[in-house]
MITI-328450 format. One record per atom (N, C-alpha, C): residue in three letters; atom name; x, y, z. Coordinates in Angstrom, 1 decimal. Example, Ala and Ser with C-alpha at 12.3 -4.5 7.8 and 13.67 -1.06 7.14 Angstrom:
2
PT  type  atom       u       v       w
PT   ala     N    13.2    -5.7     7.8
PT   ala    CA    12.3    -4.5     7.8
PT   ala     C    13.2    -3.3     7.8
PT   ser     N    12.8    -2.2     7.1
PT   ser    CA    13.7    -1.1     7.1
PT   ser     C    12.9     0.0     7.9
This chain:
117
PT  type  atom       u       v       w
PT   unk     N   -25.8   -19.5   -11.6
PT   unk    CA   -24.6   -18.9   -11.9
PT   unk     C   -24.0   -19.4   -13.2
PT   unk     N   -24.0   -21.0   -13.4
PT   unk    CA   -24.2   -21.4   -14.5
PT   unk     C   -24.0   -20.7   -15.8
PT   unk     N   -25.5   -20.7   -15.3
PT   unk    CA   -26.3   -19.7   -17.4
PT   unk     C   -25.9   -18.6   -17.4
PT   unk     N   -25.4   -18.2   -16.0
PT   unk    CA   -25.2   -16.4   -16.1
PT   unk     C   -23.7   -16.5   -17.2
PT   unk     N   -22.8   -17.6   -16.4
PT   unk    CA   -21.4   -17.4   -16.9
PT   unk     C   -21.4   -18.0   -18.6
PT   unk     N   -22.4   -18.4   -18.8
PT   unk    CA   -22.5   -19.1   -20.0
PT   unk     C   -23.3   -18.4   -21.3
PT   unk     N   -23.8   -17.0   -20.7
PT   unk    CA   -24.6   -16.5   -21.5
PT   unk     C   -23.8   -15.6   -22.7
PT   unk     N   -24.2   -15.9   -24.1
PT   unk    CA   -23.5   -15.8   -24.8
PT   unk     C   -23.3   -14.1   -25.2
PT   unk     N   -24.7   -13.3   -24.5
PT   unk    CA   -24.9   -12.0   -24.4
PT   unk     C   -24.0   -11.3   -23.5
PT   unk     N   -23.6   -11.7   -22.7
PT   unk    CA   -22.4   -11.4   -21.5
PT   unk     C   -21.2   -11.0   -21.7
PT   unk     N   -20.5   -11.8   -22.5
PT   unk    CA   -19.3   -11.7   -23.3
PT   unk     C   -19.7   -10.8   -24.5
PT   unk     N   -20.5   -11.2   -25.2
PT   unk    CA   -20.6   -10.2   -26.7
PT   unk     C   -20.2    -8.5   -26.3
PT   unk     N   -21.4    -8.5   -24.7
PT   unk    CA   -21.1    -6.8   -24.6
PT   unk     C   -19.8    -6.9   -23.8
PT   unk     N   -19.0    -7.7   -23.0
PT   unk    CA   -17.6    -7.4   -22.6
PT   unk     C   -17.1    -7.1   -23.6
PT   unk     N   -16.9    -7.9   -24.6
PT   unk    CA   -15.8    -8.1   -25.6
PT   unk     C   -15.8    -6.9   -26.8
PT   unk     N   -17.2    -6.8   -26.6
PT   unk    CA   -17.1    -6.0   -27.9
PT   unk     C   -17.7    -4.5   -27.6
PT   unk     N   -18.5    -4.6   -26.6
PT   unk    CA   -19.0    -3.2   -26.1
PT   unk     C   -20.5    -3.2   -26.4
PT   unk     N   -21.3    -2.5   -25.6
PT   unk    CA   -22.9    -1.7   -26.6
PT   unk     C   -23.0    -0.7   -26.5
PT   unk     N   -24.0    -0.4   -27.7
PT   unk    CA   -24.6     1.0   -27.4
PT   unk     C   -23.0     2.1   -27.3
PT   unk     N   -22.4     1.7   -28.3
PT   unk    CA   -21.2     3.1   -27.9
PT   unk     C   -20.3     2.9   -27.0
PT   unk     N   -20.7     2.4   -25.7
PT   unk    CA   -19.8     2.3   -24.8
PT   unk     C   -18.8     1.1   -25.1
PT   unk     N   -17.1     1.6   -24.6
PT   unk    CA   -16.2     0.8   -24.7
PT   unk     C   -16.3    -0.9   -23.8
PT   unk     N   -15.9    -1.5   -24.4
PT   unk    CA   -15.6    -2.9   -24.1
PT   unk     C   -15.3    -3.1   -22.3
PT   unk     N   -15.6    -3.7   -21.8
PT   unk    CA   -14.9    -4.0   -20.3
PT   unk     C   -14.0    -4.5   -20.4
PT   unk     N   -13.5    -6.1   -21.2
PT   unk    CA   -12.9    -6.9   -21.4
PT   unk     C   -12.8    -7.8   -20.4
PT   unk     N   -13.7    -8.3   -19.7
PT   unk    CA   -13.8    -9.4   -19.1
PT   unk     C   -13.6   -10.4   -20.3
PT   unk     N   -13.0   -11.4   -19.7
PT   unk    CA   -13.5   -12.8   -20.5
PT   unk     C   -13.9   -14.0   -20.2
PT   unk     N   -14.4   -14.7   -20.9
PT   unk    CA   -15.4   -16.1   -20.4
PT   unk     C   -13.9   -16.8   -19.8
PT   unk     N   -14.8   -17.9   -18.8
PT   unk    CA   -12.9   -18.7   -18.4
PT   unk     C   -13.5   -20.0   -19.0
PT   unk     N   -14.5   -20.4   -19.2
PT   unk    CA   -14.7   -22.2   -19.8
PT   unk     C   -14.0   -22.0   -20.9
PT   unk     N   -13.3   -23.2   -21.3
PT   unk    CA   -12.3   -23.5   -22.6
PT   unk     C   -13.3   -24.0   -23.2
PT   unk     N   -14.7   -24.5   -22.8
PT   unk    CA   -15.9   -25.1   -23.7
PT   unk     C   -16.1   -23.7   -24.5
PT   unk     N   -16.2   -22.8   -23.9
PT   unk    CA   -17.2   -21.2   -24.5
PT   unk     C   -15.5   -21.3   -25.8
PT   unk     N   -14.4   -21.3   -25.3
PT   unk    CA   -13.3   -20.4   -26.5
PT   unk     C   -13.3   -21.9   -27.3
PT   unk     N   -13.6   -22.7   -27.2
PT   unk    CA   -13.4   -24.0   -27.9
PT   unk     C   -14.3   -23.5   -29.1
PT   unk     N   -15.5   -23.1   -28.6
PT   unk    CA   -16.8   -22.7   -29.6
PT   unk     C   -16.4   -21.7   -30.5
PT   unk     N   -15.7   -20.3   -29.8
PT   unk    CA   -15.1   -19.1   -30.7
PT   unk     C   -14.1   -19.5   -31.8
PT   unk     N   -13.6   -20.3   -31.1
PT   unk    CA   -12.3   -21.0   -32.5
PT   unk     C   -12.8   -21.4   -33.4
PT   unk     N   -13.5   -22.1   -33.1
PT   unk    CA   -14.1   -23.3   -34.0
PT   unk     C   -15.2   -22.5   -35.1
PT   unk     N   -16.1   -21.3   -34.5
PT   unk    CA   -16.8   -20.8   -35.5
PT   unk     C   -16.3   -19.2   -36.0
PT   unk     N   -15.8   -18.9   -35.1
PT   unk    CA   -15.0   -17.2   -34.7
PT   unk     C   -16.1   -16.3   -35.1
PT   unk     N   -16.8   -16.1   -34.1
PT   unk    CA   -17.9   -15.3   -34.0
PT   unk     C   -17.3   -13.7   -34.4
PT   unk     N   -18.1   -12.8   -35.1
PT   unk    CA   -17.3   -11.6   -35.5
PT   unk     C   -17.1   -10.6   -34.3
PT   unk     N   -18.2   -10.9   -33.2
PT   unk    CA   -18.3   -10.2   -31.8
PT   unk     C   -17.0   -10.0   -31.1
PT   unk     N   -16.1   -11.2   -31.7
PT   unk    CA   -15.1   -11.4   -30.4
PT   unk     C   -14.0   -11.0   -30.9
PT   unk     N   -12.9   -10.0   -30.9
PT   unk    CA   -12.3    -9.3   -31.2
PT   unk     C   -10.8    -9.8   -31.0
PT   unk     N    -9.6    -9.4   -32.1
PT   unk    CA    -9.0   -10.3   -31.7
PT   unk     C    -8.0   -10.2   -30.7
PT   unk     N    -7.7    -8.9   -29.8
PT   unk    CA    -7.4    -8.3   -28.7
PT   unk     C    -8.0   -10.2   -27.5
PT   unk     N    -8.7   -10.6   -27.8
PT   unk    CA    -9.6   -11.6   -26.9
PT   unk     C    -9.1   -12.7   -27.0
PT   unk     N    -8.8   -12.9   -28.5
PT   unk    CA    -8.1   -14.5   -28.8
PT   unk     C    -6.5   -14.1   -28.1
PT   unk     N    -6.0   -13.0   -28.6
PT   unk    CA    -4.4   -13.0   -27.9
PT   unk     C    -4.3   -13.2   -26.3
PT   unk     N    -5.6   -12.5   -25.8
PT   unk    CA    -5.6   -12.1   -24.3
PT   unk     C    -5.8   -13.8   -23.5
PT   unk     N    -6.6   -15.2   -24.1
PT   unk    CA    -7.1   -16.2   -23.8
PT   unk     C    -5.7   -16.5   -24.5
PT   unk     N    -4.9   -16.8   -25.3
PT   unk    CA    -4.0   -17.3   -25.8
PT   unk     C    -2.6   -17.4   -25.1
PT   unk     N    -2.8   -15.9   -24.1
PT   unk    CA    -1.4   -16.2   -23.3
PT   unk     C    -1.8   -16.7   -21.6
PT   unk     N    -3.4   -17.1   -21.2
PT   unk    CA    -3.7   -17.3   -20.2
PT   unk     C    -2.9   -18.8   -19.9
PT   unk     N    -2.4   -19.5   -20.8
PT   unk    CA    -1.5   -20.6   -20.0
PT   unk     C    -0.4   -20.6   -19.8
PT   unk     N     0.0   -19.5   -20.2
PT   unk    CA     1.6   -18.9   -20.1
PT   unk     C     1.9   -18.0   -18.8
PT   unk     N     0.2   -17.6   -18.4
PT   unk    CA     0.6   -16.6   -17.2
PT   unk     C     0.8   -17.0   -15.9
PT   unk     N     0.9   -16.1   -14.8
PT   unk    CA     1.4   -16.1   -13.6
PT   unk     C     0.8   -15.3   -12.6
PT   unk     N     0.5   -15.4   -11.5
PT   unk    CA    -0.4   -14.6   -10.8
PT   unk     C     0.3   -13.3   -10.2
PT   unk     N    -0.5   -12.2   -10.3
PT   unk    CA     0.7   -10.8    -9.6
PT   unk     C     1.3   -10.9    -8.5
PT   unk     N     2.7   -10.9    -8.4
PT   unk    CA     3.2   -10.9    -6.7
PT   unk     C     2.6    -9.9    -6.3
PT   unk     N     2.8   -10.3    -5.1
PT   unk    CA     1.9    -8.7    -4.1
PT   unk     C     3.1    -8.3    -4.4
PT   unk     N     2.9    -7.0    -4.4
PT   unk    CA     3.5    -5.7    -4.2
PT   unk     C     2.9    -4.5    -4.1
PT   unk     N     3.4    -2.7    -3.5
PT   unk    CA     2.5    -2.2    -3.5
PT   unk     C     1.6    -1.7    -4.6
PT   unk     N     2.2    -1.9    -5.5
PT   unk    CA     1.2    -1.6    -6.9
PT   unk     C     0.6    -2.5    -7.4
PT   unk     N     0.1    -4.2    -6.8
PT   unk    CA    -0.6    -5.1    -7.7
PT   unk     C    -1.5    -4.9    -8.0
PT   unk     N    -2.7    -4.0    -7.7
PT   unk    CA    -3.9    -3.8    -7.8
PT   unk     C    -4.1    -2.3    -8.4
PT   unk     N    -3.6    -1.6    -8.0
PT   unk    CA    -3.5    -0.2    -8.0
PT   unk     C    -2.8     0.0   -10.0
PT   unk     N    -1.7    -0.6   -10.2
PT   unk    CA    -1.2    -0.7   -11.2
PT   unk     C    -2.3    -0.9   -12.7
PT   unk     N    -3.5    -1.3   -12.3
PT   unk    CA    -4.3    -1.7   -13.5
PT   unk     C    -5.6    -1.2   -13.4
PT   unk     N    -5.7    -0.5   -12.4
PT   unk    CA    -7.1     0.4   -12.1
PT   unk     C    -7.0     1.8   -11.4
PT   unk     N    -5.7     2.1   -11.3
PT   unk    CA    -5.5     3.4   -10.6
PT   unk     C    -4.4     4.2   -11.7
PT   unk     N    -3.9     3.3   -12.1
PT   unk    CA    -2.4     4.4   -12.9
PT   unk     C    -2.5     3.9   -14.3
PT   unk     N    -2.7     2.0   -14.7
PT   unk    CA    -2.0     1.9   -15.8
PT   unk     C    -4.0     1.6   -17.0
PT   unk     N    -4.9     2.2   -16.4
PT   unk    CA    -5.9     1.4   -17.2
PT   unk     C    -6.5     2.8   -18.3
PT   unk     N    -5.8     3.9   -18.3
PT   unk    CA    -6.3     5.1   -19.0
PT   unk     C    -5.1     4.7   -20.6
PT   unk     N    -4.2     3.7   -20.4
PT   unk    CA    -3.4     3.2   -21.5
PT   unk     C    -3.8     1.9   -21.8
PT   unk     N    -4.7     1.2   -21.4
PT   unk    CA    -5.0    -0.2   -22.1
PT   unk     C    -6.2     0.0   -22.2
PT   unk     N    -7.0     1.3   -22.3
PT   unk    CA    -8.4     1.2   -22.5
PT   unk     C    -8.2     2.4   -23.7
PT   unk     N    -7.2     2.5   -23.9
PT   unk    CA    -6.8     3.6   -25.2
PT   unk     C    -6.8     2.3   -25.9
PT   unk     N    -6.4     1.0   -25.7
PT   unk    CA    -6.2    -0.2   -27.1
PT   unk     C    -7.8    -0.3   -27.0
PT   unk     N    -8.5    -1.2   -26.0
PT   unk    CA    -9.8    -1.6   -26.5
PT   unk     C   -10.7    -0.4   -26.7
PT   unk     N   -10.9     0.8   -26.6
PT   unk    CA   -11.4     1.3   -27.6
PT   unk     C   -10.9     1.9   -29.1
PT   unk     N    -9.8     1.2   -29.3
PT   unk    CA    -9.2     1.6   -30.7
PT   unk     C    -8.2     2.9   -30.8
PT   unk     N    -8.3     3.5   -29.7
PT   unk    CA    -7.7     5.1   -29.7
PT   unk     C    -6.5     4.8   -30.2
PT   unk     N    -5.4     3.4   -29.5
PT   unk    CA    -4.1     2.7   -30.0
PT   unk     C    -4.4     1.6   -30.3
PT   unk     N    -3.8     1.4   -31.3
PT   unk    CA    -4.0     0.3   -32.4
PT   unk     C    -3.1    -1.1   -32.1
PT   unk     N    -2.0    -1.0   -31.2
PT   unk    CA    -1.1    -1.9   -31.2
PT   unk     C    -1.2    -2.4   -29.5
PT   unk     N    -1.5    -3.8   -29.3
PT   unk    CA    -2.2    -4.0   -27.8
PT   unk     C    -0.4    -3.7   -27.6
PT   unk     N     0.7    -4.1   -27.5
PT   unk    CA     2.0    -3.7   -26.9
PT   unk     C     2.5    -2.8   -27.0
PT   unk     N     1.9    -1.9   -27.6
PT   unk    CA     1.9    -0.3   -27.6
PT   unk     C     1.3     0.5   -26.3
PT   unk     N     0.3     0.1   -26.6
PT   unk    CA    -0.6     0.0   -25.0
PT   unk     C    -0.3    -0.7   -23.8
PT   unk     N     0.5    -1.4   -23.8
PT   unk    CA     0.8    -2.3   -22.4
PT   unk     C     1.9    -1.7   -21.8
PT   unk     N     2.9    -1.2   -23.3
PT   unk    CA     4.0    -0.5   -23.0
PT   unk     C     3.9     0.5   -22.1
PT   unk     N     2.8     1.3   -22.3
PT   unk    CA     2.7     2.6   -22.2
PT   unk     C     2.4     2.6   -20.3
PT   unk     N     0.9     1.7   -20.4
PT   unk    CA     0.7     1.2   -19.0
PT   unk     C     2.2     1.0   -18.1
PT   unk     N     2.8     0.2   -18.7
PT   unk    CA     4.0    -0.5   -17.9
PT   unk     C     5.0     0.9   -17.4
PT   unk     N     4.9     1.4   -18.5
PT   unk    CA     5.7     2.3   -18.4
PT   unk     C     5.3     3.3   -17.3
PT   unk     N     4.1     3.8   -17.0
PT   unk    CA     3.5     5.0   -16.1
PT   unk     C     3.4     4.4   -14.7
PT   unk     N     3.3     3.0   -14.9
PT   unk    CA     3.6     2.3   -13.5
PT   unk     C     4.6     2.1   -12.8
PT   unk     N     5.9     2.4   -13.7
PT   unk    CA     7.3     2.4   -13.3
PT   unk     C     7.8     3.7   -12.9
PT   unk     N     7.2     4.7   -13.4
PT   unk    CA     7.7     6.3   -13.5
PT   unk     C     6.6     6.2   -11.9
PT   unk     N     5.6     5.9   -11.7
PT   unk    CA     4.7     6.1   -10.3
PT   unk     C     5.5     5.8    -9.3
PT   unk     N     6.0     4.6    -9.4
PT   unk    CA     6.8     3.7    -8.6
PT   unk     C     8.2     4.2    -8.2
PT   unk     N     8.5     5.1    -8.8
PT   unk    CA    10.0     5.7    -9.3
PT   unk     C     9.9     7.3    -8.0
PT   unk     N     8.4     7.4    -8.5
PT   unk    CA     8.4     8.7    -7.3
PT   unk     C     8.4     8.7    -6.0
PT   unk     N     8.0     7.7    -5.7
PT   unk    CA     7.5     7.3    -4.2
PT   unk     C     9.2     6.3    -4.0
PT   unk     N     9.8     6.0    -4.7
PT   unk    CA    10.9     4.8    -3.8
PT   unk     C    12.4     5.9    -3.5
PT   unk     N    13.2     5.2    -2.7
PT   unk    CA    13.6     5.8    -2.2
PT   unk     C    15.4     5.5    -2.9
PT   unk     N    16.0     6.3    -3.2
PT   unk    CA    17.3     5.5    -3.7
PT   unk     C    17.3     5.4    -5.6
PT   unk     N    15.8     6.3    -6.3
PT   unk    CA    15.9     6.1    -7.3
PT   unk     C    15.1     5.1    -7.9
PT   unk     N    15.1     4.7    -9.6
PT   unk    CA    14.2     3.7    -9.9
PT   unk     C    13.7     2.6    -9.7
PT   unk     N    12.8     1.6    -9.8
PT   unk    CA    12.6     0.6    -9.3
PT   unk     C    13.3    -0.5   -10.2
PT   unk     N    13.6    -1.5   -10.3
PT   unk    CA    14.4    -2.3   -11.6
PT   unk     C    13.3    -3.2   -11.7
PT   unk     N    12.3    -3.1   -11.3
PT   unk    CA    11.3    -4.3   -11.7
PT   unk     C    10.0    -3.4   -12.2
């Protein structure tokens, strides 16, 4: 599992995509692997990647709720996969938009009107 997570081919096609097809955007989690990207900034790794590892010490895990899962593979990922293939150019353009279609979802189904969160 090791070499798998370490393989520098792994990430190149998350991050950057092959053969045409858009990026997954997985990312490596060893701080040895981004220690290496810093230090040399491989052109593969895009900078959507450095922002995305940049705010992982600042983040927080999703509360459950009914949309924790649903929110990023059911409603909001046709707007952050418009950023990693370039369609939108601004990642908080795209996050907005995501955020935004998860709250209008959320908005139909609740009862009493919008959600405030």
């Amino acid at each position: 599992m090791k070499a798998l997570t370490y393989d520098e081919r792994l990430w190149k096609e998350s991050i950057q995509g092959d053969d045409g097809q858009a990026p997954v955007g997985q990312l490596p989690v060893y701080q040895s692997l981004w220690k290496t990207y810093s230090d040399t900034k491989p052109d593969w790794v895009s900078p959507w990647a450095f922002l995305v590892y940049d705010q992982l010490s600042k983040s927080s895990a999703i509360h459950n709720n009914k949309y924790a899962f649903t929110q990023f593979f059911s409603i909001g990922d046709q707007y952050w996969h418009q950023y990693l293939t370039g369609e939108v150019k601004d990642a908080k353009t795209a996050l907005q938009n995501a955020r935004d279609a998860v709250i209008a979802e959320a908005a139909k189904s609740s009862v009493g009107g919008t959600p405030t969160s």
